[in-house]
PDB file with SEQRES, HELIX, SHEET and CRYST1 records, atoms N, CA, C and O in Angstrom:
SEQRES   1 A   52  UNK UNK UNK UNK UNK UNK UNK UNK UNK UNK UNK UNK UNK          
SEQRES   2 A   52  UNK UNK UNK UNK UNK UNK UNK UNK UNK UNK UNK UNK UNK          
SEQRES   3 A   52  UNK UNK UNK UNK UNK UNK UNK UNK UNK UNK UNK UNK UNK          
SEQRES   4 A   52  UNK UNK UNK UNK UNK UNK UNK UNK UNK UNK UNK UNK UNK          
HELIX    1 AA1 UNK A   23  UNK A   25  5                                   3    
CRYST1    1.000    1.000    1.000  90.00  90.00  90.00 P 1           1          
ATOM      1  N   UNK A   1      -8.645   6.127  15.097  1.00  0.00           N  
ATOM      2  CA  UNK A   1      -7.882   7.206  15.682  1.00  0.00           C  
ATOM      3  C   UNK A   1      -7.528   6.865  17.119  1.00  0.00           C  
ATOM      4  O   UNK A   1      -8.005   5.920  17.748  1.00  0.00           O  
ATOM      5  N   UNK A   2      -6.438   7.940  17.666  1.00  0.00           N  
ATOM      6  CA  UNK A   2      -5.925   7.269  18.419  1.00  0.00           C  
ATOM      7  C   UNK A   2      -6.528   8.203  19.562  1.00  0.00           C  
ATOM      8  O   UNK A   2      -7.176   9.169  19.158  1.00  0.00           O  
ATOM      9  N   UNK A   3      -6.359   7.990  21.292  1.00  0.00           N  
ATOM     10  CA  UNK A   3      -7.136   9.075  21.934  1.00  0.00           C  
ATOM     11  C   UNK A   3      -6.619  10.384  22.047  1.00  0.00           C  
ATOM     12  O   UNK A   3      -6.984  11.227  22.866  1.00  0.00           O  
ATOM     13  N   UNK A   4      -5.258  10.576  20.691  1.00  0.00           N  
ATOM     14  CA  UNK A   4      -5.320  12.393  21.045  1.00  0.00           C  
ATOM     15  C   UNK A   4      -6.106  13.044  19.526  1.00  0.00           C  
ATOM     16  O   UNK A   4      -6.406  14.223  19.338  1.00  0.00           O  
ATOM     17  N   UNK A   5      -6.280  12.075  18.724  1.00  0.00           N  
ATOM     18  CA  UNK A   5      -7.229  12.368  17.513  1.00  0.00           C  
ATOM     19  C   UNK A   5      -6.232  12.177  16.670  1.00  0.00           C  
ATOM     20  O   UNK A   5      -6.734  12.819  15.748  1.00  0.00           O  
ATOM     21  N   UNK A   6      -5.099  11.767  16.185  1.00  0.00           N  
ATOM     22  CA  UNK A   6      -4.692  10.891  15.582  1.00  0.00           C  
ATOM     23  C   UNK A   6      -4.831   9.956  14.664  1.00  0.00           C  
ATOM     24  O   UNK A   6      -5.908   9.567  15.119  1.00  0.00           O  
ATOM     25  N   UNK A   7      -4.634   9.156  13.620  1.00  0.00           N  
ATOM     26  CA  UNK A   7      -4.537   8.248  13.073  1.00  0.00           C  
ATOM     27  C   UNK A   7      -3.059   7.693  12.604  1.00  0.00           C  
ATOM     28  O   UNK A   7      -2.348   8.294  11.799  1.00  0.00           O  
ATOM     29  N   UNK A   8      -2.790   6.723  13.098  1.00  0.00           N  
ATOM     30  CA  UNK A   8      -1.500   5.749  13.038  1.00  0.00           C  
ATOM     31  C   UNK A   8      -1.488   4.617  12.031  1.00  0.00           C  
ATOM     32  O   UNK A   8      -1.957   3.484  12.144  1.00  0.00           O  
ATOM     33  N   UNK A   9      -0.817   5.202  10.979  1.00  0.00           N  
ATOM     34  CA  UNK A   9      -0.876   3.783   9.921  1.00  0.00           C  
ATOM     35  C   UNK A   9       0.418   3.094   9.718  1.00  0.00           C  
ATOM     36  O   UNK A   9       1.553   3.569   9.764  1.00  0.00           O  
ATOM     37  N   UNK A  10      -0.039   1.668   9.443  1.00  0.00           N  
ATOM     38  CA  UNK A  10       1.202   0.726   9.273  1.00  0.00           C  
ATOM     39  C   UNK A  10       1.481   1.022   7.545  1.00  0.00           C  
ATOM     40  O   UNK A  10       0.427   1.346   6.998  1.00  0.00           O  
ATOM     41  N   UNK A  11       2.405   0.986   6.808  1.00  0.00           N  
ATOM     42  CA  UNK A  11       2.434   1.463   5.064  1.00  0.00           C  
ATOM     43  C   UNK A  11       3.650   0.311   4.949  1.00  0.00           C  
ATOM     44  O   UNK A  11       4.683  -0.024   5.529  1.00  0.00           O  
ATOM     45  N   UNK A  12       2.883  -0.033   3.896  1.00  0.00           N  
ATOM     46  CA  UNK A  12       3.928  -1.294   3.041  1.00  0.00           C  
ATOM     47  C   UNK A  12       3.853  -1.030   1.454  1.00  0.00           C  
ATOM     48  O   UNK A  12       2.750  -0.540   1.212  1.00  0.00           O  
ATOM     49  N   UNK A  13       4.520  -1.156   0.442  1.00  0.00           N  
ATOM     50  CA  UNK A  13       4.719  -1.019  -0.731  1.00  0.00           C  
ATOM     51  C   UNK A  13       4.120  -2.728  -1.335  1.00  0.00           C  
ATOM     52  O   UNK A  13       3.967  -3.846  -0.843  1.00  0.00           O  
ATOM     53  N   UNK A  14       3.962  -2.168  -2.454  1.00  0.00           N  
ATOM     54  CA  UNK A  14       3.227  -3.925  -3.448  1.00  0.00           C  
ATOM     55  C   UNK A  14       3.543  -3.373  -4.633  1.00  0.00           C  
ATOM     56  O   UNK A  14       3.042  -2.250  -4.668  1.00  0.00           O  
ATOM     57  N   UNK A  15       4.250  -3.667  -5.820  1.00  0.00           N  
ATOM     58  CA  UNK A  15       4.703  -3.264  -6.815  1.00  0.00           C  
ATOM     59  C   UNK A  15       5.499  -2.228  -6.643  1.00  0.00           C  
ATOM     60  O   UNK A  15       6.602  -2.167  -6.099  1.00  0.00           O  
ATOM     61  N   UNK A  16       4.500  -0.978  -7.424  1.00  0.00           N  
ATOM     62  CA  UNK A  16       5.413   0.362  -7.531  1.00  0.00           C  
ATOM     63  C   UNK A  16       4.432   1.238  -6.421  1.00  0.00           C  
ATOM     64  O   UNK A  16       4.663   2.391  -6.057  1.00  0.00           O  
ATOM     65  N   UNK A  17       3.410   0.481  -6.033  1.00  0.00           N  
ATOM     66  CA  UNK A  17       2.288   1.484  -5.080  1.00  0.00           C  
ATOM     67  C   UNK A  17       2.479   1.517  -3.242  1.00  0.00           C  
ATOM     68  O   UNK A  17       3.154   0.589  -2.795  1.00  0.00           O  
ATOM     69  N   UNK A  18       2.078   2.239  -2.512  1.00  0.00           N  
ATOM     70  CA  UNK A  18       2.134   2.413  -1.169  1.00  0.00           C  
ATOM     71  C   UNK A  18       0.961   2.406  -1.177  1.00  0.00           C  
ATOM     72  O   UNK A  18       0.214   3.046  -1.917  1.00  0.00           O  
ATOM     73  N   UNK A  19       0.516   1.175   0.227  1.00  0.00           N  
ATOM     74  CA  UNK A  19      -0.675   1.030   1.168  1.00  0.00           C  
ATOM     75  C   UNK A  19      -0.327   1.845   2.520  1.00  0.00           C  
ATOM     76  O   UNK A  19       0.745   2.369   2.823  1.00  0.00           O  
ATOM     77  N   UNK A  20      -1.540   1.804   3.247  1.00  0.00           N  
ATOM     78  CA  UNK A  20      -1.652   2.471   4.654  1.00  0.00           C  
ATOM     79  C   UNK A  20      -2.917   1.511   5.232  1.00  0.00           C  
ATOM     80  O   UNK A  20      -3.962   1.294   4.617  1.00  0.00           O  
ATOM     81  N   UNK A  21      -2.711   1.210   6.007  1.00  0.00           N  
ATOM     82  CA  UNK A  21      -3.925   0.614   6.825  1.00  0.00           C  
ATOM     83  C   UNK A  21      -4.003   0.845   8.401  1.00  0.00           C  
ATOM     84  O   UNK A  21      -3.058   0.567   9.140  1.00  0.00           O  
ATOM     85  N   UNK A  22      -4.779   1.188   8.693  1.00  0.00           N  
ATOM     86  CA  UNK A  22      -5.029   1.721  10.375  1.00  0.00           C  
ATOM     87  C   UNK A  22      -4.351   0.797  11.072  1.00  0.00           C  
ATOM     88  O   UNK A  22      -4.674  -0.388  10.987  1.00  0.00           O  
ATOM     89  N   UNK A  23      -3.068   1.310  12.048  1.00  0.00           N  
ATOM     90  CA  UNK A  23      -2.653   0.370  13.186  1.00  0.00           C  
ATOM     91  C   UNK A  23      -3.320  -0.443  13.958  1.00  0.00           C  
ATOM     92  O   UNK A  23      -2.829  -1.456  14.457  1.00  0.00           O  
ATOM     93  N   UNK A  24      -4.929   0.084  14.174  1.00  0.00           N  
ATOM     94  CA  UNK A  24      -5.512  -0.863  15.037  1.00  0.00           C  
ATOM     95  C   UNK A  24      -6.284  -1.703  14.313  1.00  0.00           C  
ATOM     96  O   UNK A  24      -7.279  -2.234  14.806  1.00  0.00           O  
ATOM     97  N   UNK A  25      -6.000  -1.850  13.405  1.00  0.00           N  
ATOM     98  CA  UNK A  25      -6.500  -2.871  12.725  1.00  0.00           C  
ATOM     99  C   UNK A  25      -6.101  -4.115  12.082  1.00  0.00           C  
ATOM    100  O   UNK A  25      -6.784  -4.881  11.402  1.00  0.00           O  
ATOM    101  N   UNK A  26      -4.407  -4.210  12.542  1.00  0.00           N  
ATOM    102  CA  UNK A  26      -3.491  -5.050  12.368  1.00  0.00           C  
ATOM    103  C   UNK A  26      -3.085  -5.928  13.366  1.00  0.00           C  
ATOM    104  O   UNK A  26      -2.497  -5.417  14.319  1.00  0.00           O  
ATOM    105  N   UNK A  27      -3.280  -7.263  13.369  1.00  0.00           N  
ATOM    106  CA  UNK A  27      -3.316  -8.025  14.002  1.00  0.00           C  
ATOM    107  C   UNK A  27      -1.634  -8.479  13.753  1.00  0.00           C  
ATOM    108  O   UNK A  27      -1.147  -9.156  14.658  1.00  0.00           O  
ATOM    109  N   UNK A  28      -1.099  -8.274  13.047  1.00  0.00           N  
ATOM    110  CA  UNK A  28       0.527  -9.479  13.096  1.00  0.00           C  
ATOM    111  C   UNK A  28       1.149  -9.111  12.278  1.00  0.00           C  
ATOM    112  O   UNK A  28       0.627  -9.506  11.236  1.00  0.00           O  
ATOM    113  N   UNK A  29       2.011  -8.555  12.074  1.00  0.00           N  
ATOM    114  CA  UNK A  29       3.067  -8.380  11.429  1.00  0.00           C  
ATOM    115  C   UNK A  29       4.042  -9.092  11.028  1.00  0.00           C  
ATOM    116  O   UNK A  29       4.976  -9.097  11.830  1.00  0.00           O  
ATOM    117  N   UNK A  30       4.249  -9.890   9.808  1.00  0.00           N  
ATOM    118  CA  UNK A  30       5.059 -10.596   9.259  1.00  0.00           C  
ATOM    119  C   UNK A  30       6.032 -10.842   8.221  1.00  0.00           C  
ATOM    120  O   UNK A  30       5.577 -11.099   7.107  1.00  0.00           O  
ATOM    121  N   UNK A  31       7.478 -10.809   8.397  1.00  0.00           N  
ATOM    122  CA  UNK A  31       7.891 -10.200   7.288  1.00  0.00           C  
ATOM    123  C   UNK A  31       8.304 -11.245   6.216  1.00  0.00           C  
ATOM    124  O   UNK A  31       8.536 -12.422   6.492  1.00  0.00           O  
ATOM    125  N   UNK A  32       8.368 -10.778   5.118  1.00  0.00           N  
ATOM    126  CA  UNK A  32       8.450 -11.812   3.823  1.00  0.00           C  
ATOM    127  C   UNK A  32       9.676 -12.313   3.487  1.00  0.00           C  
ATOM    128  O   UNK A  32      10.474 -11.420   3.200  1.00  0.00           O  
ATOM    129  N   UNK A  33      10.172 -13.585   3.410  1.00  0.00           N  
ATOM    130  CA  UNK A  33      11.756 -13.691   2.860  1.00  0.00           C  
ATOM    131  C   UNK A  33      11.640 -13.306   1.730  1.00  0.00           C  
ATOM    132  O   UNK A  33      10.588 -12.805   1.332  1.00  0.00           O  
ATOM    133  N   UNK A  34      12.640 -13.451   1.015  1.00  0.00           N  
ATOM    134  CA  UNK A  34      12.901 -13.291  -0.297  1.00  0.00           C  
ATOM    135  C   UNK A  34      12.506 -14.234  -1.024  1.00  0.00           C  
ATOM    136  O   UNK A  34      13.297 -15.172  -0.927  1.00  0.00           O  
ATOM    137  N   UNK A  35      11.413 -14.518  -1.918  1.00  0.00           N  
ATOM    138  CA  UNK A  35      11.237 -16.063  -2.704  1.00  0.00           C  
ATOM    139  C   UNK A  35      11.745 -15.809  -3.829  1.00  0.00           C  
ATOM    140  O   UNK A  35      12.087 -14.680  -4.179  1.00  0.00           O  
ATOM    141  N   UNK A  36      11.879 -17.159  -4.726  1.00  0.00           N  
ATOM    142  CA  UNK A  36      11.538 -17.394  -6.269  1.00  0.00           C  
ATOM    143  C   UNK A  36      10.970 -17.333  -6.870  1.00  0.00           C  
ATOM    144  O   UNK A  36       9.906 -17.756  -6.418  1.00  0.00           O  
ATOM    145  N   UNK A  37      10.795 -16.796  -8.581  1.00  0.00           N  
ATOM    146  CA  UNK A  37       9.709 -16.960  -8.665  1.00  0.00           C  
ATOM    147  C   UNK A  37      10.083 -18.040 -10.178  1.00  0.00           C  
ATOM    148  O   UNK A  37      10.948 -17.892 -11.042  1.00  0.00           O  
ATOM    149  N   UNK A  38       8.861 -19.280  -9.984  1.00  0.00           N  
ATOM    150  CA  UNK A  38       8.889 -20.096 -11.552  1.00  0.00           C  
ATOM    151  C   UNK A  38       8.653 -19.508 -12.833  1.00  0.00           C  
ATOM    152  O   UNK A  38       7.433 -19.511 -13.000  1.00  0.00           O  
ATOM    153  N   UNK A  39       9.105 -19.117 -13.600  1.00  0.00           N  
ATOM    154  CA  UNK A  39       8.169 -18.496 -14.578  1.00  0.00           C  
ATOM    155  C   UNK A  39       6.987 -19.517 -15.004  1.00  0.00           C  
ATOM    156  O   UNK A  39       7.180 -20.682 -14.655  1.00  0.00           O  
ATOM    157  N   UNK A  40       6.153 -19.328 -15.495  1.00  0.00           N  
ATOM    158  CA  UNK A  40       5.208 -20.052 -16.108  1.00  0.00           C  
ATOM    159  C   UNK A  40       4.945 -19.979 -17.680  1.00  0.00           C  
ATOM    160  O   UNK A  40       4.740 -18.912 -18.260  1.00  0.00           O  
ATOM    161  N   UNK A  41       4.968 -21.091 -18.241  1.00  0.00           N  
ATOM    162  CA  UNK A  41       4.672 -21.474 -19.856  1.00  0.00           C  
ATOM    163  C   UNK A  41       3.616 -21.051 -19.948  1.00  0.00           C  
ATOM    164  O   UNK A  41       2.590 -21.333 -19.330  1.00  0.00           O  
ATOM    165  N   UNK A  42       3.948 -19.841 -21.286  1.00  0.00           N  
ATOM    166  CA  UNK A  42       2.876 -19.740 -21.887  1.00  0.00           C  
ATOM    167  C   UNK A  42       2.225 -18.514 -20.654  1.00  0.00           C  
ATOM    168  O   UNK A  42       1.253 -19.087 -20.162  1.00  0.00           O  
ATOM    169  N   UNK A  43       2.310 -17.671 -20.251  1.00  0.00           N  
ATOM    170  CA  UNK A  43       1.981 -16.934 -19.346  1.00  0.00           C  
ATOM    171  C   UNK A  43       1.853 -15.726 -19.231  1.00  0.00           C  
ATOM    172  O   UNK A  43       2.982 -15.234 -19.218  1.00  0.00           O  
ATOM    173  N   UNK A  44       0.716 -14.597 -19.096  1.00  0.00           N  
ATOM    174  CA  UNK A  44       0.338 -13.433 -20.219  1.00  0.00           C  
ATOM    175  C   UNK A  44       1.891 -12.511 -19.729  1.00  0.00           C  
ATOM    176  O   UNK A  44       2.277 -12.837 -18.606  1.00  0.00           O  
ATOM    177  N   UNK A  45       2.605 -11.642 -20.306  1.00  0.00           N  
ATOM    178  CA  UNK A  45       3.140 -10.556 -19.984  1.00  0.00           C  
ATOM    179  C   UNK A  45       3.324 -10.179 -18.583  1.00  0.00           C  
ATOM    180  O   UNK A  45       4.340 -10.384 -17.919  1.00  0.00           O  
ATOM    181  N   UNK A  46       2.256  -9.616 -18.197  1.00  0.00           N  
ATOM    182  CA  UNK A  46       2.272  -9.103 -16.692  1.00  0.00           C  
ATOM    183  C   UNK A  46       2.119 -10.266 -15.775  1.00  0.00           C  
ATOM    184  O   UNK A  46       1.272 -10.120 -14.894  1.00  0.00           O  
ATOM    185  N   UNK A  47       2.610 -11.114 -15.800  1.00  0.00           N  
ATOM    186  CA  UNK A  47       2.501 -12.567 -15.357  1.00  0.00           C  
ATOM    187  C   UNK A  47       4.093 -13.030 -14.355  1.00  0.00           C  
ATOM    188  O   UNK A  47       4.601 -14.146 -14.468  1.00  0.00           O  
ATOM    189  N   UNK A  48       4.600 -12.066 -13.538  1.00  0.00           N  
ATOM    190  CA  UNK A  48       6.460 -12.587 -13.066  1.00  0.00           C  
ATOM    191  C   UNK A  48       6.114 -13.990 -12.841  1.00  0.00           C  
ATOM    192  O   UNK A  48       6.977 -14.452 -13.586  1.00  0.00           O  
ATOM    193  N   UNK A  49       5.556 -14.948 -12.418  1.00  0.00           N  
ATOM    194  CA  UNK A  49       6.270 -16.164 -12.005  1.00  0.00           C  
ATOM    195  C   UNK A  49       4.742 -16.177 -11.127  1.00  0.00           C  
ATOM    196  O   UNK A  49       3.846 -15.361 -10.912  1.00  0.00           O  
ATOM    197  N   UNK A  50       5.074 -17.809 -10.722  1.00  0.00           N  
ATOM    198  CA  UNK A  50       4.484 -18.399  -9.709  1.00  0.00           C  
ATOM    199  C   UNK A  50       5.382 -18.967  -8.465  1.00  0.00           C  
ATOM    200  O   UNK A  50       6.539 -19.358  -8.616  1.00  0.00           O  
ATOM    201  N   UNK A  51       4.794 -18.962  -7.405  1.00  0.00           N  
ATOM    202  CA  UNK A  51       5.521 -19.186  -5.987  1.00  0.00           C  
ATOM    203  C   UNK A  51       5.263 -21.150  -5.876  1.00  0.00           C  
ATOM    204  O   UNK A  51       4.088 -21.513  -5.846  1.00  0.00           O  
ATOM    205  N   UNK A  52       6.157 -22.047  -5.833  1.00  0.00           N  
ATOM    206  CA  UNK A  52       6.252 -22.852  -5.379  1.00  0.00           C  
ATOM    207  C   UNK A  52       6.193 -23.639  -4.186  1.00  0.00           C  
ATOM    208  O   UNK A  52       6.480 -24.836  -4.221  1.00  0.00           O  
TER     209      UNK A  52                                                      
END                                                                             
């Protein structure tokens, strides 16, 4: 919390879900390009790809 009693969160999405994690607890902020993804042989269902 922050010193007026507060809590300040940074929120990023990962699939279909929303995170929150305490601002002061974030060291760097970095943002993601856009990658590819390989599919992989033979690879269960819930499986998009692997990063190269």
């Amino acid at each position: 919390m922050n010193q007026y009693g507060t809590l300040q969160l940074i929120t990023f999405q990962l699939a279909e879900e929303e995170y929150g994690i305490d601002i002061l607890k974030v060291e760097k902020i970095q943002r993601m390009k856009e990658i590819s993804l390989t599919k992989a042989p033979q690879a269960e269902e819930y499986i998009e790809g692997i990063v190269n």
